[in-house]
Every structure is written in C-alpha cells, then in structure tokens.
C-alpha positions as CSV (number, residue, x, y, z in Angstrom):
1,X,124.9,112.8,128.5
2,X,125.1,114.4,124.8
3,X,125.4,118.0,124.7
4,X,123.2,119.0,122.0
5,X,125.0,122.7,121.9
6,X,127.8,121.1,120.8
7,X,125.9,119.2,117.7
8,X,125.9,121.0,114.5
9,X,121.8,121.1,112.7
10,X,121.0,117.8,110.5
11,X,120.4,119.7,108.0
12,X,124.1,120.5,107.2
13,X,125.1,116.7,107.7
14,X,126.5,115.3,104.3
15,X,125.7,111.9,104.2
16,X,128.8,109.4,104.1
17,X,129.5,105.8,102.7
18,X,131.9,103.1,103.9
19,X,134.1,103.6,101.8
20,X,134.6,107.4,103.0
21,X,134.3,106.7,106.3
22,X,137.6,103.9,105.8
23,X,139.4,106.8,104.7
24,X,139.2,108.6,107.4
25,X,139.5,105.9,109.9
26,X,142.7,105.0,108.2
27,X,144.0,108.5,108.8
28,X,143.7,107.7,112.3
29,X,140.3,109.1,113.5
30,X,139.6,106.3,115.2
31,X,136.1,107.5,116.4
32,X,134.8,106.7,112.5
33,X,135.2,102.8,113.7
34,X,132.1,102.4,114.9
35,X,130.3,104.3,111.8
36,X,132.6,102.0,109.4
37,X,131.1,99.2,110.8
38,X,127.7,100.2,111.0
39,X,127.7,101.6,107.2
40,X,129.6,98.9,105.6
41,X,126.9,96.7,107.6
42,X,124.4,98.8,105.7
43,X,125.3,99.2,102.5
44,X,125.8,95.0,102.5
45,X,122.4,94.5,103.6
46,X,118.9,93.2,101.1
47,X,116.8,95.9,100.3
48,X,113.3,95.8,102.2
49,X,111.3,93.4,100.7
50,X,108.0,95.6,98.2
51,X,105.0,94.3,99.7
52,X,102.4,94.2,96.9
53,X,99.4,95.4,97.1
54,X,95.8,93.5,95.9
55,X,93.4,94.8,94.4
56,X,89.7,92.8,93.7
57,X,87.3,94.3,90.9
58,X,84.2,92.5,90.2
59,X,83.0,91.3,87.5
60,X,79.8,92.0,85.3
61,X,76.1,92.1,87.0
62,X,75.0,88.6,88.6
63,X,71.3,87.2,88.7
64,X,70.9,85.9,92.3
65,X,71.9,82.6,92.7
66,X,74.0,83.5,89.4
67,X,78.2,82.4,89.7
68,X,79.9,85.5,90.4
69,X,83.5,86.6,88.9
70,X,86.0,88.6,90.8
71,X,89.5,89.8,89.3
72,X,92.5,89.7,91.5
73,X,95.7,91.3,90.6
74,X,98.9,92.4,92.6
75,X,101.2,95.1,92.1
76,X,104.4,94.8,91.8
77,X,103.7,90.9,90.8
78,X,104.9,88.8,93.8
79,X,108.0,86.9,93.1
80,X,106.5,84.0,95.5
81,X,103.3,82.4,96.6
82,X,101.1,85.1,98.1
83,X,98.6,83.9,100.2
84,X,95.0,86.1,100.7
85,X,92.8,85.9,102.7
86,X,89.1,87.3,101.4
87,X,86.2,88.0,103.7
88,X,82.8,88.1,102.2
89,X,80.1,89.4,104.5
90,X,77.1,91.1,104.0
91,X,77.6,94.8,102.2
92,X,74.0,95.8,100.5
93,X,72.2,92.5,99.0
94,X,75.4,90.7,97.8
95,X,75.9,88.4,100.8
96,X,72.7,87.2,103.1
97,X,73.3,87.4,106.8
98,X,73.3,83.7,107.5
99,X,75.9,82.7,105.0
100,X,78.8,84.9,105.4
101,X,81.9,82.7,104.3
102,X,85.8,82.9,104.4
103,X,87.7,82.1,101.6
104,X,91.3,81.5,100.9
C-alpha cells in the first residue's frame, strides 16, 4: 500500500515530457521506465475528437398550415457526415397532439 506521507503535494509536481523522462531513464533511474512509456504513449496519441454542437433557429412567423423554415448550423463545422436527430412534439400551438413526428 502507497504511503501518502511519503508523497510530496501535486501542487509542486512539474509536469514532464518523454523526452525528459528518457533522460533520466538513461541515467539509470530505471523507475522512469514505466512513465517513458506511458508519456511517449501520450504525447503520440490523436487529440480528442470536438464534438460540435447544433443549434436550430426558426424562421419567420407561419400561417397554420403554412411551410415552416428552420436554420441548422454546427459549431466548429463537422469534418464528416453528422447525423441529427430532431424531435418535434407539441410545445404551445406549434405541433397538435396527434401528429407528433420524428425527423432525421
């Protein structure tokens, strides 16, 4: 079991890359192994992928039974298909209770 007494606070931990841990490793402190594995593992990794997020605006006032317009944007722009699912269920008079639909 890990003695924490022993541990100094993370707060004066300075952070370390690959490269410095190698250095150190090839001095012979062979406990930075492990940590020049797991860094150079790190630093070679992709980047999480942005998931963008989508907005829907309306458009201008509809008569009832009038085609309605919706704007749909995405931020950052997706680098690939983007599929969306919309719900459109009663909210006020803009949907009647029998008709809710599910469009994608």
């Amino acid at each position: 079991m890990l003695d924490r007494r022993y541990l100094p606070p993370f707060a004066s931990l300075t952070p370390m890359t690959a490269a410095e841990a190698k250095v150190y490793a090839a001095k012979g402190w062979t406990r930075r192994d492990p940590v020049v594995v797991a860094l150079t593992a790190l630093e070679a990794a992709s980047p999480p992928a942005v998931q963008p997020t989508v907005s829907i605006a309306g458009g201008a006032s509809v008569t009832e039974g009038g085609d309605a317009t919706f704007a749909m944007t995405a931020k950052p722009v997706p680098t690939a298909d983007l599929p969306v699912t919309v719900n459109v269920a009663e909210t006020g008079s803009f949907a009647p209770l029998e008709r809710p639909e599910k469009r994608q």
